[in-house]
N, C-alpha and C positions, 0 to 999 in steps of 0.2 A: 504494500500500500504506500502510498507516496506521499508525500510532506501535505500534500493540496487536498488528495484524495477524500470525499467525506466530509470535509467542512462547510456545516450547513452554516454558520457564523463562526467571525473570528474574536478570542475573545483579549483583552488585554492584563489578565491574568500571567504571571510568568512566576517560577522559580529558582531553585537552585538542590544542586545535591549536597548535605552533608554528610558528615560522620552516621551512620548506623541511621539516618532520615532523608528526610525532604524538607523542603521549605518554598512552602507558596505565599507570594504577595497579590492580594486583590485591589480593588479599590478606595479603600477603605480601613485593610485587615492584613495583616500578616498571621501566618500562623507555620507553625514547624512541628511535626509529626516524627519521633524518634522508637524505633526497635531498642528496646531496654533488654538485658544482658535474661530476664526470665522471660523475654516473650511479649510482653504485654505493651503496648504502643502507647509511648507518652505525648503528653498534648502541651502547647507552649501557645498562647495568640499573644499577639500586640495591636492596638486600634494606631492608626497611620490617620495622617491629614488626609484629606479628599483633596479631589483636584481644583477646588473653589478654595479651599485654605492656603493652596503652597503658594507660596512667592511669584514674582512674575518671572524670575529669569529661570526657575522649573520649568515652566510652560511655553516659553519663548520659543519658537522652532530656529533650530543651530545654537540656539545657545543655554537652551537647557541639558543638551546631551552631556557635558563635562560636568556640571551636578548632580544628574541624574545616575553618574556613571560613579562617581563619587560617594552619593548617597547607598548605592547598589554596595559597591564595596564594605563600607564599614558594617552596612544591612550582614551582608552574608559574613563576613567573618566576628561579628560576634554572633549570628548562629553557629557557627561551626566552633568556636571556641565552649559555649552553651553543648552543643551536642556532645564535646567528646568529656567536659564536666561529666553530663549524664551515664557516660559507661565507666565512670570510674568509682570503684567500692571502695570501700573502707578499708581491705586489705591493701588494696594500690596506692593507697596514701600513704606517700613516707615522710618521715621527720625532716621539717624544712632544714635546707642548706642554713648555715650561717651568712650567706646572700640573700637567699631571701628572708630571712629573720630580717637582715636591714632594710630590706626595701618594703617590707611591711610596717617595722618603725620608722619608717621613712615618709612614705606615700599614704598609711592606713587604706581609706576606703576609697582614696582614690588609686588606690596601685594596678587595679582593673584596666580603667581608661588608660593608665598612663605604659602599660602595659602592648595594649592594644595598639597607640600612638604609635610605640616604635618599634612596632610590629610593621603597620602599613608604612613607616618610614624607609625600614631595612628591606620591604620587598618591592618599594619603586625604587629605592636604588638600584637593586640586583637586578630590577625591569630596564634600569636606564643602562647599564653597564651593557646586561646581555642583548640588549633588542635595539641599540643605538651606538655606543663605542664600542661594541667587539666588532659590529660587521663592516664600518667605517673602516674599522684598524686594519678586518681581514683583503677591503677592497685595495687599501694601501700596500699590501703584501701583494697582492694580483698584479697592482700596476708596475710591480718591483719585475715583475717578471714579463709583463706587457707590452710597456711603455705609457707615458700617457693616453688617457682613457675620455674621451667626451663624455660632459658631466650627465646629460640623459643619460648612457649608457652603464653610469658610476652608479647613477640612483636607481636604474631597474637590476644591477645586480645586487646592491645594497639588501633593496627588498627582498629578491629570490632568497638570499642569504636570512634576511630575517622569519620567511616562511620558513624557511625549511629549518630553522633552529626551533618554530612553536610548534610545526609537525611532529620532528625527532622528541622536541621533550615529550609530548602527549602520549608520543606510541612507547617511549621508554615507562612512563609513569604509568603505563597502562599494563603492565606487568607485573606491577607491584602487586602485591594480594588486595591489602585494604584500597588501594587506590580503586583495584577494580571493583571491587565491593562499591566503591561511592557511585564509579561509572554504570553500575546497575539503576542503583537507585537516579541516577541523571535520566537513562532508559525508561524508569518508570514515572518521572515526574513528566517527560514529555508524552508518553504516552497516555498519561493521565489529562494534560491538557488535551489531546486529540481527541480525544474520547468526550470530550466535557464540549468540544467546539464538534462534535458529531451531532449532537443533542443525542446521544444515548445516555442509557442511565449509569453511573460512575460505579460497576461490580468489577472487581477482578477477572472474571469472564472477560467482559466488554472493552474493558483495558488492555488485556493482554493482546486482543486482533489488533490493537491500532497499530503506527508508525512510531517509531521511536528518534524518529528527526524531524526536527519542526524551524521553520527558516528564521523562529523571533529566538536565539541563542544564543546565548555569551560568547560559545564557541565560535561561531557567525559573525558575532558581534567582532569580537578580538580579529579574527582575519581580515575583517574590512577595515579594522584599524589599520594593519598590517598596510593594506594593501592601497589604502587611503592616502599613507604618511607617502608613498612611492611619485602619487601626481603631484601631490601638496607641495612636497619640496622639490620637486623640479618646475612647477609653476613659480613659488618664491626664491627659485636660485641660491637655498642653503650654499654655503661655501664649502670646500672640499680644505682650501690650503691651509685651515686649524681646525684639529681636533677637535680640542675641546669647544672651541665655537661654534663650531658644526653642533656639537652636542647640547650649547646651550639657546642656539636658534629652534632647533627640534624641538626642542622643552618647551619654548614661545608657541609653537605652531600646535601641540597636542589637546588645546582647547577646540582650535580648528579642525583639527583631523578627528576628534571624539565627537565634536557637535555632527560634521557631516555623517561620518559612520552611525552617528544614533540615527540619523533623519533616514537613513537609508537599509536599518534593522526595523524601522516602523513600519516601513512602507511594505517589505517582506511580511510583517505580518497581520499587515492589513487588509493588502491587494497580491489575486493569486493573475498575472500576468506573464507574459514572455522578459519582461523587462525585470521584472524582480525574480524570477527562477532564474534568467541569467546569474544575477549577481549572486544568488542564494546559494547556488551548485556549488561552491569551492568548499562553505562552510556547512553542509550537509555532508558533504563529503567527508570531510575530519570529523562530524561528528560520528563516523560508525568507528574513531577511535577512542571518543570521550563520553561512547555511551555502550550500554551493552544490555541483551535480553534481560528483565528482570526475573526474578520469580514472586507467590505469591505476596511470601515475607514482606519484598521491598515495594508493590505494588499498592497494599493496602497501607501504606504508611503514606504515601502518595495520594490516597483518595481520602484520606481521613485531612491531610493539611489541606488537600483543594476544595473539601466541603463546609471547612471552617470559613475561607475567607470568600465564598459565590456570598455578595451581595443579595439582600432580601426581594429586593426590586426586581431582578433578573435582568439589569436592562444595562446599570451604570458601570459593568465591565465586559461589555462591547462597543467594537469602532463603531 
């Protein structure tokens, strides 16, 4: 069955996979569904602003995509920090280090947040090293061997270079045991939207036939960053002769290149056309590596968050 196949409505529901859950956001609602270590499926919601509450530069089109992408972020990794709290007993708990005894007398009840802070600090840098100065560095090692390189030509292998670094990581992380364990659960959260924009009724049965790649996906998402940043900076003439320059005009340009890739993950899954299955195909593609069959286990954890957050109306989480 195909990403298109089936959708009698699209809806603007989306989530994410965590630790041993899922996590759907509706309009309204968040909520996060977790398999606990006997079985029994834990329930978490949060109430969210509606889209008459948020700000205007949320809703702005181009330039809500950098906060929206922002907000998605810190969204999903304090669930995932929350889910894997939840699989840990009382025997897994050990006697805090002498570090964190300080950073507890340090920080107390804010050592959460502050925790989390330089969490998303330390992995946009290791985003900005891996996905902007290594491939720059690696194009300068090409041209050692080349000669000089015409800068279009610098920037489409740049990008090659940078796809093919978030493919390799995907497909290696996907051999990881828990990794792929989440990649089920990714499987069942999509296929649970599918299901739910079939207007069939949301059973593990009815779930399982669907399609487990859906064009509105991070994974989608991230590639047309990817692939985004390629015209961007050959449209604004990044410079090539510093490094670091190069690297801190990129960093200028990543509101622009998140704003368009948001406006053009909306449109995938708002409108089922020739023009959005173009652009969609790359990141369906990668996603049969960032997703995998579920079973019933990770399914119904899937349907228990996506039925928390279906708005009462039926109406105000769809395009």
């Amino acid at each position: 069955m195909s990403a298109s196949e089936n959708r009698k409505f699209k809806t603007t529901i989306g989530g994410q996979a965590v630790i041993e859950g899922v996590m759907m956001k509706g309009p309204g609602k968040m909520a996060m569904a977790n398999r606990m270590p006997d079985g029994s499926i834990d329930m978490d919601e949060w109430q969210l602003k509606t889209r008459d509450q948020m700000p205007w530069y949320r809703k702005t089109p181009f330039v809500r995509g950098i906060f929206n992408f922002v907000v998605s972020m810190i969204d999903g990794y304090k669930c995932l920090s929350r889910a894997a709290d939840k699989q840990m007993s009382e025997e897994d708990e050990e006697e805090p280090s002498k570090f964190e005894k300080w950073l507890e007398d340090k920080f107390g009840d804010k050592l959460t947040p502050v925790l989390t802070t330089a969490s998303m600090i330390i992995g946009v840098l290791m985003a900005v090293v891996l996905f902007i100065y290594c491939p720059a560095l690696i194009v300068g090692l090409i041209e050692k061997l080349t000669g000089e390189l015409p800068s279009v030509l610098k920037n489409i292998i740049e990008g090659i270079i940078k796809i093919g670094i978030f493919v390799g990581y995907t497909a290696l992380t996907a051999l990881l045991p828990d990794i792929k364990k989440t990649y089920m659960y990714h499987g069942a959260e999509h296929k649970t939207i599918a299901c739910y924009e079939s207007g069939e009724e949301l059973t593990p049965e009815n779930v399982s036939r669907m399609t487990r790649f859906h064009p509105r996906c991070g994974t989608s998402f991230i590639f047309l960053v990817l692939f985004i940043s390629i015209l961007v900076t050959s449209v604004f003439g990044v410079p090539w002769s510093n490094k670091l320059a190069r690297v801190g005009f990129k960093l200028l340009l990543i509101p622009i290149v998140t704003g368009i890739a948001y406006e053009a993950i909306m449109l995938a899954g708002k409108y089922d056309n020739a023009f959005t299955k173009i652009f969609s195909a790359p990141g369906l593609w990668i996603q049969r590596i960032t997703t995998s069959e579920p079973t019933v286990n990770e399914i119904e954890c899937a349907i228990a968050a996506m039925k928390a957050v279906i708005p009462e109306d039926g109406v105000s989480d769809k395009w």
